[in-house]
N, C-alpha and C positions, 0 to 999 in steps of 0.2 A: 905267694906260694900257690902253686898250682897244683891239687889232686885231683885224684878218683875218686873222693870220697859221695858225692851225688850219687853214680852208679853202683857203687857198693852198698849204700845206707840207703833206708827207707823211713823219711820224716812222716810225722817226727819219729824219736828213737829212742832207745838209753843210752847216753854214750859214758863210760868211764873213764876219769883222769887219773895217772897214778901221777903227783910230783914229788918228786926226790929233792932231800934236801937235809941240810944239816939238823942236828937234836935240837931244834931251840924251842921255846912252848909256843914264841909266835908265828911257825912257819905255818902251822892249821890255821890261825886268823886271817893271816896275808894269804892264802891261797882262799879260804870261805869266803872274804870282802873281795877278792877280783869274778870268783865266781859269783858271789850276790849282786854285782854289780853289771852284769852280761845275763846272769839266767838268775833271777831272784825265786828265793824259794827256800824248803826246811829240808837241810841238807844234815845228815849224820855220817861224817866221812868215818873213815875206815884207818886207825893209825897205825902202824907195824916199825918197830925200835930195830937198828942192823945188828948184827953180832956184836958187834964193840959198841954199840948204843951211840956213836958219834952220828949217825944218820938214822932220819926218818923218812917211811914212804905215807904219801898220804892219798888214800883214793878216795875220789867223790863222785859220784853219778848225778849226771844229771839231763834231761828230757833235751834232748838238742832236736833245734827247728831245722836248722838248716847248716850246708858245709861252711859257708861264713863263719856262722857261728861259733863250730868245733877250731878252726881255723886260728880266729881270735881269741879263743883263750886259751892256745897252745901258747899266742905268744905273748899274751900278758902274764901267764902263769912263769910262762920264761926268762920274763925280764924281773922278777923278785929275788932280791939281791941274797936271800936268803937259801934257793933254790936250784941245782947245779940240773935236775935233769928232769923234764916233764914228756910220761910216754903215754 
């Protein structure tokens, strides 16, 4: 995946993930352990239930070094089977 995000961003930064994803209680763990595993640290995401509570959004911030970095956990966050959309 090739962006602009180098030219846009100035490391390091705060970047935020929102991952969308179904109501389950473990969709916060599986997204905190792929984040603690890329950027480790003491994270207090942000949860929000949808109208019908069938989904959750879950936003976590966290200190990005570099566009690699941002990059790579777009698409680990993406690939959790629990998780239909990360923006």
């Amino acid at each position: 995946m090739k962006t602009k995000l180098d030219k846009l961003l100035e490391f390091p930064c705060s970047f935020t993930y929102k991952v969308m994803g179904f109501a389950d209680p473990q969709l916060v763990d599986q997204a905190l352990a792929v984040v603690q595993r890329h950027v480790p640290g003491d994270y207090m995401p942000e949860v929000k239930s949808s109208s019908k509570g069938s989904y959750h959004s879950v936003s976590i911030t966290i200190t990005a070094t570099c566009t690699e970095q941002i990059e790579t956990l777009y698409h680990e966050l993406g690939k959790l089977p629990l998780v239909r959309m990360v923006l």
